[in-house]
C-alpha positions in Angstrom: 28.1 104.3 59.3 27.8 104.3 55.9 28.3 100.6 55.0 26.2 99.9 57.3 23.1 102.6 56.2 24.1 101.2 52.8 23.5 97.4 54.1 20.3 98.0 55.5 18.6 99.4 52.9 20.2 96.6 50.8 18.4 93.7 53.2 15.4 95.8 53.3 14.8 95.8 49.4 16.0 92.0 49.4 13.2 91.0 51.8 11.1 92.7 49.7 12.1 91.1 46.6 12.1 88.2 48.2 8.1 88.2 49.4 7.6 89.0 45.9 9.0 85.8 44.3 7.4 83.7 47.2 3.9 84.6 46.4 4.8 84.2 42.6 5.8 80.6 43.4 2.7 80.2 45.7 0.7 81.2 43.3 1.8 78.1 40.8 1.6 76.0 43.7 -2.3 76.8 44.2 -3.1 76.1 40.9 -1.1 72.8 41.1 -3.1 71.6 44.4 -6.3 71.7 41.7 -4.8 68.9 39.6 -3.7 66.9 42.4 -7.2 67.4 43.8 -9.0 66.0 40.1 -6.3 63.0 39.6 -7.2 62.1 43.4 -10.7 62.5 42.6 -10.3 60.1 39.7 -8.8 57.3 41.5 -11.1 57.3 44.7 -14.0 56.7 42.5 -12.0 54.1 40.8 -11.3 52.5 43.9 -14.6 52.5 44.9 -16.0 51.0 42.4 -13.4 48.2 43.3 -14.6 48.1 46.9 -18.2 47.5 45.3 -17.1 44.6 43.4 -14.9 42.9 45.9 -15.7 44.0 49.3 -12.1 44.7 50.3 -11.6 47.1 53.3 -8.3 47.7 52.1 -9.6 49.6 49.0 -12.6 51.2 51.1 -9.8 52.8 53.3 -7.8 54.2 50.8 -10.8 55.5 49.4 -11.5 57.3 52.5 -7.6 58.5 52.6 -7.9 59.8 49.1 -11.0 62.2 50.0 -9.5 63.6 53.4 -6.3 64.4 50.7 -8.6 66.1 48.6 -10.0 67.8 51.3 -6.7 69.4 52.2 -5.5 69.8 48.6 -8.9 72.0 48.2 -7.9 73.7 51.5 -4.9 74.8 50.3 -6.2 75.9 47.2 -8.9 78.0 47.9 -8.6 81.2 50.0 -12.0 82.4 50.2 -14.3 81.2 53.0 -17.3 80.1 51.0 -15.7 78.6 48.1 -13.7 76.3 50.7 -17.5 75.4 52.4 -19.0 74.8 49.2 -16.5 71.9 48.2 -16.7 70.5 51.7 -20.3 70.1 51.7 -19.6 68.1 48.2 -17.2 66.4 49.6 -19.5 65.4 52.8 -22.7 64.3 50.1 -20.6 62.4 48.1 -19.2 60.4 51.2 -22.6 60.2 52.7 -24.5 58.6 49.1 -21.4 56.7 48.7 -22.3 55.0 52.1 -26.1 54.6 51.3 -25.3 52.7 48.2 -22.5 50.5 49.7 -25.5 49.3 52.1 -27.8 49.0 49.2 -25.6 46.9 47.4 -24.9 44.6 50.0 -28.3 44.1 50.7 -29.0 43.3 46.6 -26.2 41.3 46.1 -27.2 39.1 49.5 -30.7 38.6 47.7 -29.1 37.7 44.1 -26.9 35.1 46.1 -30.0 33.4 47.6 -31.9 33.5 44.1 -29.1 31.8 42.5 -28.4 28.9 45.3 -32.4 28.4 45.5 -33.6 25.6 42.5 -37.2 26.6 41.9 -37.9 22.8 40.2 -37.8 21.2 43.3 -40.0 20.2 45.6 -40.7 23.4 48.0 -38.8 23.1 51.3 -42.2 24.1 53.2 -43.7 21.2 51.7 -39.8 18.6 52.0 -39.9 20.3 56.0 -44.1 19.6 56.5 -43.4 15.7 55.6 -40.8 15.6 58.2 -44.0 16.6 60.6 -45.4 13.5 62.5 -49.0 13.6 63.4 -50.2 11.1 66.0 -53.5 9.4 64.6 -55.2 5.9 65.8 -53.3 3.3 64.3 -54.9 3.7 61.3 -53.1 3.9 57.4 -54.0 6.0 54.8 -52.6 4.8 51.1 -52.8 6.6 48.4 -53.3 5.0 44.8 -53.0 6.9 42.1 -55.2 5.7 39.3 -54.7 8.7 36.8 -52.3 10.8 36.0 -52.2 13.7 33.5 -49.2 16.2 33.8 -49.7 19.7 32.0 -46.2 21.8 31.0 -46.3 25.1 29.9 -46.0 26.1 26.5 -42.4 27.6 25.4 -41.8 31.4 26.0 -40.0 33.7 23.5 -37.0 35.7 24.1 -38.2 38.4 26.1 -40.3 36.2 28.1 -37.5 34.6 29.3 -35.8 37.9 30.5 -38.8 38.5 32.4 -38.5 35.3 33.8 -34.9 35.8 34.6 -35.0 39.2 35.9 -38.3 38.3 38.5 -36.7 34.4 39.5 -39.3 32.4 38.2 -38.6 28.9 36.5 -40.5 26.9 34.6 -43.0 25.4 36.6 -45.1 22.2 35.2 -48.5 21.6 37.0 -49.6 17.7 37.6 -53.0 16.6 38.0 -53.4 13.5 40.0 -56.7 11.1 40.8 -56.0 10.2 44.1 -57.7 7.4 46.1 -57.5 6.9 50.0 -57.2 3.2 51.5 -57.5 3.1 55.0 -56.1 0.6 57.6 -54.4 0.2 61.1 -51.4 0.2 60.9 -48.8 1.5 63.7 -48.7 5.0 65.4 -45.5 6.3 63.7 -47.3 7.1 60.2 -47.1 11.0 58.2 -50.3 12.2 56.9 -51.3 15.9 55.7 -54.4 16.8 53.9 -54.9 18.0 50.4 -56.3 21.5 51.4 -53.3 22.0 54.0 -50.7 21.5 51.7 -52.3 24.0 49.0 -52.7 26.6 51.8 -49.0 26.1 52.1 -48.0 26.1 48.8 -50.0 29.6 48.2 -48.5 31.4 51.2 -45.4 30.4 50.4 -45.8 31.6 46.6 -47.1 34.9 48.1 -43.4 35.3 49.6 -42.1 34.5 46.7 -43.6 37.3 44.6 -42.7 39.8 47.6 -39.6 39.1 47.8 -39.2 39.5 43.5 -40.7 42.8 43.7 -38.7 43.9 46.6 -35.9 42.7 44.5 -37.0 44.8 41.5 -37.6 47.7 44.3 -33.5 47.6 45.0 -32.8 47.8 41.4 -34.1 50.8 41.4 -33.0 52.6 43.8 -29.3 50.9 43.1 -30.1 52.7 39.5 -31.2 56.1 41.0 -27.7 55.8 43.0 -25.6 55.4 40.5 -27.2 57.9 38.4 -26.8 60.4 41.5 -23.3 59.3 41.9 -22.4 60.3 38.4 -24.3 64.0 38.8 -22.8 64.4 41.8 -19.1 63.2 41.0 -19.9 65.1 37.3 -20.9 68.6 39.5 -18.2 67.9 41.9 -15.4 67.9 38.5 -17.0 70.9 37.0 -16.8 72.8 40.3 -13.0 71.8 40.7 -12.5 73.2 37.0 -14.1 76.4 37.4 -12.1 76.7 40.3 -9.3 76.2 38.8 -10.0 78.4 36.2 -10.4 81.0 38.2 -7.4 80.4 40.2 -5.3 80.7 37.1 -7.2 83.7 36.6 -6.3 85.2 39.6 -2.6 83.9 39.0 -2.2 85.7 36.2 -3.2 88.7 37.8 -1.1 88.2 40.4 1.8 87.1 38.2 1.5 90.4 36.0 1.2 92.5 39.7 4.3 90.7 41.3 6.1 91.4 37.9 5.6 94.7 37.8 6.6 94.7 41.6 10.0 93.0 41.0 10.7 95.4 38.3 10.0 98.0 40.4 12.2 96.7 43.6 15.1 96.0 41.0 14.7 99.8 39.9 15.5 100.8 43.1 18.3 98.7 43.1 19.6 99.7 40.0 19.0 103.2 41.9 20.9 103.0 44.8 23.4 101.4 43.0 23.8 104.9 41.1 24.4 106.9 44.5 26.1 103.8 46.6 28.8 103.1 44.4 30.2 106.6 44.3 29.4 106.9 47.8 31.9 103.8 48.5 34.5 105.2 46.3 34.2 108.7 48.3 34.6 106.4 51.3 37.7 104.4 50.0 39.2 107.6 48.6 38.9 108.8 52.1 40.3 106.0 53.7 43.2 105.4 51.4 44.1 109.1 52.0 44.1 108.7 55.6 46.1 105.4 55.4 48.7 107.9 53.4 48.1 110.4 55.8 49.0 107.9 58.9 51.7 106.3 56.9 53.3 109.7 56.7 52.7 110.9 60.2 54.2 107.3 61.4 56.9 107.9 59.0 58.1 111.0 60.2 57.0 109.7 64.0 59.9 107.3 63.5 62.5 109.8 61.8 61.4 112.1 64.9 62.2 108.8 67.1 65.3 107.9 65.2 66.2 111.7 65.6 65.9 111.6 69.5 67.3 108.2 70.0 70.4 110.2 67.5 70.5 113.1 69.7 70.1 111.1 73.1 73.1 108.9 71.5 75.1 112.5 70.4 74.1 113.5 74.0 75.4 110.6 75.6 78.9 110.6 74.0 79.3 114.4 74.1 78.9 113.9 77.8 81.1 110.8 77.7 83.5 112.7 75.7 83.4 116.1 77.8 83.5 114.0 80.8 87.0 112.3 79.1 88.6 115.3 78.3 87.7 117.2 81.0 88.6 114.6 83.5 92.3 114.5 81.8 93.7 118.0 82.4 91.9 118.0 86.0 94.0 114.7 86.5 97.1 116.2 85.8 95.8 119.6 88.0 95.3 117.6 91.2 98.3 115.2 90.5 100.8 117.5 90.5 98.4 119.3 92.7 98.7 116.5 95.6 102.6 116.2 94.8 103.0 120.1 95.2 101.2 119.8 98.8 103.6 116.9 99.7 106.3 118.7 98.9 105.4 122.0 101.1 104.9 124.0 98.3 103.3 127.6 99.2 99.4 127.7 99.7 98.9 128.9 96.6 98.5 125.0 96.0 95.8 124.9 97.8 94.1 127.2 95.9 94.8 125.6 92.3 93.3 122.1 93.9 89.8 123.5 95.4 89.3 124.8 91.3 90.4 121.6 90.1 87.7 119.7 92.6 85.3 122.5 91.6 86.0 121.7 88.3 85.7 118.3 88.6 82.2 118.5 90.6 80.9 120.1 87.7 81.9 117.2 85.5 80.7 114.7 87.8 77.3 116.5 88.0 77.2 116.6 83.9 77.8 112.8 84.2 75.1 112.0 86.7 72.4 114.0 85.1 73.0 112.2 82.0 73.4 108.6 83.8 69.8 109.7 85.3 68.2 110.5 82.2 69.3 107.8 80.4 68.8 105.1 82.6 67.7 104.6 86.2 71.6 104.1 88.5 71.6 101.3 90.3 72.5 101.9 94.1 74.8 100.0 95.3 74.4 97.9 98.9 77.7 98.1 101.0 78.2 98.6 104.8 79.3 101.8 105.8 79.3 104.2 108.7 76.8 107.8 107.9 78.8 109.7 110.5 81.8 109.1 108.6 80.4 109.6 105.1 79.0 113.5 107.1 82.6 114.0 108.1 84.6 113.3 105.3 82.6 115.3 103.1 82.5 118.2 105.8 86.1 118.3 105.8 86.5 118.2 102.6 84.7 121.1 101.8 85.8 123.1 105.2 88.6 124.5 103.0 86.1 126.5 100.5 84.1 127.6 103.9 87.1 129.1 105.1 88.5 130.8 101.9 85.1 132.8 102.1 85.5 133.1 105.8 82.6 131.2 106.7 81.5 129.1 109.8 81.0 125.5 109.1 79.4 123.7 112.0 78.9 120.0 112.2 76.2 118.7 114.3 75.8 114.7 114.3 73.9 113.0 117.1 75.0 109.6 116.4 78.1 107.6 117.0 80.3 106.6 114.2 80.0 102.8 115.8 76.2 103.4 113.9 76.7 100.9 110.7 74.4 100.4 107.5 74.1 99.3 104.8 73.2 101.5 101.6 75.0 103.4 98.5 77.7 105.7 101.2 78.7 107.4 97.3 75.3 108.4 96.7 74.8 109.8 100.1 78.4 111.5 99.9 76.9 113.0 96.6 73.5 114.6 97.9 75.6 116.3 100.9 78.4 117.5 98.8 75.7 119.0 96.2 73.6 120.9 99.3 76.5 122.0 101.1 78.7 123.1 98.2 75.5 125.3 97.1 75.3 126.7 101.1 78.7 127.7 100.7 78.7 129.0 97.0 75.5 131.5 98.1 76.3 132.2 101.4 78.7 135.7 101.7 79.2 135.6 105.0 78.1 134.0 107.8 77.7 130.1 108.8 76.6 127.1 107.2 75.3 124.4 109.5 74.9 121.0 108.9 72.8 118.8 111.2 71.8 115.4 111.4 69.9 112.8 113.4 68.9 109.0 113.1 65.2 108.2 114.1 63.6 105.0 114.8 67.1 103.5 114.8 67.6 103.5 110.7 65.9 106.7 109.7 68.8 109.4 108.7 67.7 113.2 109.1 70.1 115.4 107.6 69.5 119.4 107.3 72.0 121.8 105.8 71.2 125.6 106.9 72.7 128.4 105.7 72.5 132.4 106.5 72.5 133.8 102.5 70.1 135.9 100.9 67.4 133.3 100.7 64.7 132.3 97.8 62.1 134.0 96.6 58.7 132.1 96.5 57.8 132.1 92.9 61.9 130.4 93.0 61.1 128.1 95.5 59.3 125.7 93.5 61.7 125.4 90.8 65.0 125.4 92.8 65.1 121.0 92.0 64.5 121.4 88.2 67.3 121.4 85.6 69.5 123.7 85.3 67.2 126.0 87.1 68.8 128.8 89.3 67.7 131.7 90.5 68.0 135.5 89.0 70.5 136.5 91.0 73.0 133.8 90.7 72.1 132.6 87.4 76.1 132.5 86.7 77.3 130.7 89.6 76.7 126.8 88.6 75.1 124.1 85.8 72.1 124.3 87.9 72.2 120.4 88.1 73.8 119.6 91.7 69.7 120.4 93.3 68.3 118.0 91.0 70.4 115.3 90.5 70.2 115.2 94.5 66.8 114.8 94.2 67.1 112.0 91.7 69.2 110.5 94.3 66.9 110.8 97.0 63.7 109.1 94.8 66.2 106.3 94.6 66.0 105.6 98.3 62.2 106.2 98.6 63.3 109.3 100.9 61.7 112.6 101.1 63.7 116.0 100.6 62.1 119.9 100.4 63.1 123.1 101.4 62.4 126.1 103.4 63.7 129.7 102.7 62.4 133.2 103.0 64.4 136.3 101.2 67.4 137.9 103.4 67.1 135.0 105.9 68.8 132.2 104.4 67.9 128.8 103.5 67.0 125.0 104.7 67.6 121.7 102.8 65.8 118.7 104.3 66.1 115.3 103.5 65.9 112.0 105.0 66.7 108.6 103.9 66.0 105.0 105.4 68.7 102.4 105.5 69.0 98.8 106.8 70.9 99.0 110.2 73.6 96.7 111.4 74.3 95.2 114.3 78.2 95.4 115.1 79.8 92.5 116.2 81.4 93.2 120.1 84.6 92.3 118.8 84.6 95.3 116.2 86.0 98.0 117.0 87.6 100.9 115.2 91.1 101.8 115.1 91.5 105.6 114.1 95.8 106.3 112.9 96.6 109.8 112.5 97.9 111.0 109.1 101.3 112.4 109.7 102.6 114.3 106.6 106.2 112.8 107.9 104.8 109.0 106.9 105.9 107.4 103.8 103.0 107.0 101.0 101.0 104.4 100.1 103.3 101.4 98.9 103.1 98.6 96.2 104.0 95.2 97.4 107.2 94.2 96.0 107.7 91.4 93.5 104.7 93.3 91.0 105.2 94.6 88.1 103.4 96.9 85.7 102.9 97.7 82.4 100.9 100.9 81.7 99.8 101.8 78.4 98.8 105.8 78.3 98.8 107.9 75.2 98.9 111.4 77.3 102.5 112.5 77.7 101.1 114.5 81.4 99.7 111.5 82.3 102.2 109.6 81.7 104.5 112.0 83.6 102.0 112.4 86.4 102.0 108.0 86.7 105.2 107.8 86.5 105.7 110.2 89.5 102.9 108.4 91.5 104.4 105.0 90.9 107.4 105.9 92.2 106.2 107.3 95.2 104.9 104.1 95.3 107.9 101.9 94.8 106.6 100.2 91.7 108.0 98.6 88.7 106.5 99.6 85.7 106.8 100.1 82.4 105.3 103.2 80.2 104.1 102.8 76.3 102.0 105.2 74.3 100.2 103.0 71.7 98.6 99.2 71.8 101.1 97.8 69.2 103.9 98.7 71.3 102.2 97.4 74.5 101.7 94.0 72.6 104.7 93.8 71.3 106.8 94.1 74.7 104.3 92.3 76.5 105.1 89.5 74.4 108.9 89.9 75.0 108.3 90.7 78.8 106.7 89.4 81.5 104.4 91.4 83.6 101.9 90.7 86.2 99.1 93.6 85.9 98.3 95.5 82.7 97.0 99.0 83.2 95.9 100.8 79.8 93.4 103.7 79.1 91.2 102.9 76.3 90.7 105.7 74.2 93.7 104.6 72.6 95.2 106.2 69.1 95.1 102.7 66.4 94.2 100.1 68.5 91.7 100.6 71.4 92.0 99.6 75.1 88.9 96.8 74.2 91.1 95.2 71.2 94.2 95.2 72.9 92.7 93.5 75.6 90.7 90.8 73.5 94.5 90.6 71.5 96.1 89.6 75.3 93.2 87.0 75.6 93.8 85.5 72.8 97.7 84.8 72.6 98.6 81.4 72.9 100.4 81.5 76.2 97.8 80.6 78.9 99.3 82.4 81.5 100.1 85.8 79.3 96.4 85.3 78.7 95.5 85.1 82.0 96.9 88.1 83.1 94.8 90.7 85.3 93.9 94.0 83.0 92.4 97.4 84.6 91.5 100.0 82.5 91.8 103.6 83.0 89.2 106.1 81.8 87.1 108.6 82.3 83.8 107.4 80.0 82.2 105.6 83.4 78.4 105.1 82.2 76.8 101.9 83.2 76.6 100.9 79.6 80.2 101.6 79.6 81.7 99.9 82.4 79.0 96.8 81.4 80.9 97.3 78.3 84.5 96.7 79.4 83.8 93.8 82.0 82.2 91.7 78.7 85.5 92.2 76.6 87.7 91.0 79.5 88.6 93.2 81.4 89.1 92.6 84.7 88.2 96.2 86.4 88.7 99.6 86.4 90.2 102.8 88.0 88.1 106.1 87.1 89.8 109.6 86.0 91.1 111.5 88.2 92.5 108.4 90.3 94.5 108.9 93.2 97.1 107.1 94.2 95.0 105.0 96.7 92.8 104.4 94.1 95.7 102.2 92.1 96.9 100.8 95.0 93.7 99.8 96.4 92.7 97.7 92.6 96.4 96.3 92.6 96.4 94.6 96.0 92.6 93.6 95.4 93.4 91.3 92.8 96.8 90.5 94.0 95.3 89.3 96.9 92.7 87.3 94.9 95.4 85.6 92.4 
């Protein structure tokens, strides 16, 4: 707002300034349209008096061009009203005596033409024209003798007698007297005859017109003098008017050059004035400015140490959780291994016991993990065919055990066949159930927790888990799916992330979930997910085997053989005890360098090595196996073993060669189930 305050003003005392120096320059212009005026003046009178000597129209019109620019010169030159009429009805006299004595002098020079052709000494041409006259008479002849003769001249004139002569026409005329006598005879009828006395009558009338027509000569002079002499007073009047106009116009132009002078210097005070107040004015403004550039500058730096701080925290974050989830995952391996081989071996139900806090244990690590998979990045669901009823089952009866250490009811309600097939992410929904029904189990003292589900519309799955606890109290209610959000009275029961990353899960599919509760009467989770159905074919059908506890484990096919590189001496005990329960042959190593070096000397057909490794990493000893020069060695089909499974991760391990991977805690389907995959493929 200021520039442009500052701008305005600035135009508005420029257009000022610049009226100022137009009318100064108008004013010089005026006072030059005078002299164009008198030098125009000058030459239409010159061409005039060309156009009087010659007669050529060419210089009569651009006589008349030369007056209508004088007209306009004047025009331009003179502001006031009667000043301007004044000239114009010179102008308008001037051109109206000019055109009185152009016919004047026409009509002189016409008579001084005739004067000149016309020879006075001659016979007169009445008198050579009267004896062309035949007169019809009586055959009869008149001759004329002429007996005496006597011719008188006039005597010489002096000097100014002959001007006088000159000026009126009159020649020297010599008079003849002449003693006629008549003889008369017939003679025929084609004779001339005139008398004496007709011819003088003649000769005086035709004198008479002579003398008119010299005075009416002498007449034009005059008035061809009285012309010219009003000419000159006029064209003389005309001049002086032009130069007391011009006078006064450079008169007034002074004047008007001293006031426009004193108006410039005024405008370029004010100039000079704002100039006082604007240029501090603009530095106050470009002090501002450059602070808050400095300002900005420091809020954006410390906006991008605050980012670099998060994106440092979120990366801390990340790999606290990777690495929590990694050594977690380790000891709860070796729990549920030996765990697993305890049960197999009949061991007392104490075992039992020691693996429910192991999978408690290791739901609170997968929970950790999938709240920090959420926040980083959006999971990707994955589409394989599955049965729901199944998924509902295997989850029931996994978690039946904890129902009935707390001596609780859990009653499965499914109103769909397990022939029902879909396709969808069967982990994710194992995930959600395991989450509500763990936390209906955990709350729930005594009682039952029921579990319910329906499919609608063919694809629509309705599941409700119901359970007979204390309830939630309505200022709870709204909070029970935020993070690590619990209630008051069981704040020390759970991570207060199994609720919320269900409802992540859920927002994946589109699906709704909510819950009902009131205080002493338990609690409701709802939720509902749409999947794709599929059609079974008619020659599907499946084939449930009993588990007897008498049948032989899961089995390796013979001929493979494994190399396993593991840095954990219980892991390496708790593999070694599953591979023989599954008839493998394998070889153990604790480090990458000895892994290399005896894979080099040895020939194995799968490679399974963890990759949190001490030296060498799982990722270098893999790209150091790719690289050997042995195509086949090279070719050989690695798994790795971990427990750091974030998308990023596992992304991670398939670029640097790796052919796939087995997550901590693995079971010993788990291996079996990646070994004959790729066997199978080779």
């Amino acid at each position: 707002m200021t520039f442009f305050m500052i701008i305005f003003l600035r135009k508005r005392e420029s257009q000022q300034l610049g009226i100022v120096v137009k009318d100064l320059v108008a004013t010089k212009t005026d006072a030059g349209h005078i002299d164009q005026a008198m030098q125009l003046l000058y030459a239409a009178d010159n061409n005039f008096r060309i156009y009087t000597l010659t007669y050529d129209k060419h210089y009569l019109n651009i006589y008349a061009g030369q007056l209508k620019l004088i007209a306009s010169h004047l025009d331009s030159a003179v502001d006031s009203k009667q000043g301007g009429r004044q000239m114009e009805a010179l102008l308008a006299d001037k051109a109206r005596k000019s055109q009185l004595f152009l016919q004047t002098r026409l009509y002189v020079d016409s008579l001084l033409q005739l004067s000149q052709v016309w020879d006075t000494a001659d016979k007169p041409l009445p008198v050579q024209q009267l004896s062309n006259i035949q007169v019809a008479q009586p055959r009869r002849q008149a001759d004329t003798v002429i007996t005496t003769e006597t011719a008188q001249t006039k005597g010489r004139k002096k000097l100014f007698g002959r001007l006088k002569d000159a000026i009126s026409n009159k020649a020297n005329i010599q008079q003849t007297n002449k003693e006629v006598r008549i003889v008369q005879h017939d003679v025929s009828s084609n004779n001339k005859a005139f008398t004496k006395e007709q011819l003088q009558k003649i000769q005086d009338a035709y004198t008479k017109f002579i003398k008119e027509a010299t005075e009416s000569h002498n007449n034009l002079k005059q008035k061809e003098y009285a012309l010219v002499v009003a000419n000159e007073r006029l064209f003389t009047e005309l001049l002086h008017q032009m130069a007391a106009l011009k006078q006064q116009m450079l008169d007034e132009t002074d004047k008007r050059r001293l006031q426009l002078g004193q108006d410039i210097d005024h405008s370029l005070y004010k100039l000079d004035k704002h100039n006082y107040w604007e240029i501090p004015l603009i530095l106050l403004m470009a002090g501002i400015i450059i602070y808050g550039l400095i300002r900005l500058y420091r809020y954006d730096l410390a906006l991008l140490r605050a980012k670099q701080d998060a994106e440092k925290f979120a990366q801390q974050k990340s790999d606290f959780a990777a690495t929590i989830s990694h050594e977690l995952r380790t000891p709860v391996q070796s729990i549920l291994g030996f765990t697993y081989l305890l049960e197999q071996d009949k061991t007392p139900e104490t075992v039992s016991a020691i693996r429910h806090s192991a999978d408690m244990l290791l739901q609170v690590v997968n929970n950790v993990l999938d709240y920090t998979r959420m926040e980083a990045a959006e999971p990707v669901l994955r589409q394989e065919k599955f049965a729901p009823r199944t998924a509902i089952e295997e989850v029931c009866n996994s978690l039946a055990v904890q129902a009935e250490m707390k001596s609780l009811s859990l009653i499965v309600n499914i109103y769909f066949p397990s022939t029902l097939l879909v396709m969808g992410d069967a982990f994710r929904l194992k995930q959600v159930l395991v989450n509500l029904v763990a936390n209906a189990i955990k709350f729930t003292e005594q009682g039952s927790v029921t579990v319910t589900a329906h499919v609608r519309e063919d694809n629509l799955l309705q599941v409700s888990v119901k359970d007979t606890g204390p309830g939630i109290s309505h200022k709870e209610l709204p909070l029970v799916f935020d993070a690590f959000s619990q209630g008051t009275n069981h704040y020390h029961k759970g991570s207060g992330l199994g609720l919320h990353i269900s409802r992540k899960i859920i927002d994946l599919h589109n699906g709704k979930i909510h819950v009902e509760s009131l205080p002493g009467k338990g609690t409701t989770f709802y939720f509902e997910i749409r999947y794709q159905l599929i059609t079974p074919s008619p020659a599907t059908k499946k084939i449930i085997v009993p588990v007897s506890n008498t049948s032989p484990g899961p089995i390796i096919p013979a001929g493979i053989r494994l190399l396993v590189v593991e840095d954990s001496i219980l892991n390496q005990k708790l593999l070694a005890l599953m591979l023989d329960r599954m008839q493998a042959s394998y070889l153990i190593v604790s480090s990458a360098e000895e892994a290399l070096e005896v894979y080099q000397r040895e020939s194995f057909d799968f490679v399974l090595t963890d990759i949190d490794l001490p030296g060498i990493d799982g990722l270098m000893l893999t790209a150091m196996i790719r690289e050997l020069p042995d195509k086949k060695k090279a070719a050989v089909t690695i798994i790795a073993i971990t427990g750091n499974v974030l998308e990023d991760d596992i992304a991670l391990y398939l670029r640097s060669g790796l052919n796939d991977y087995i997550m901590k805690p693995y079971r010993e389907e788990d291996i079996l189930e990646k070994i004959t995959r790729h066997h199978q493929m080779a």
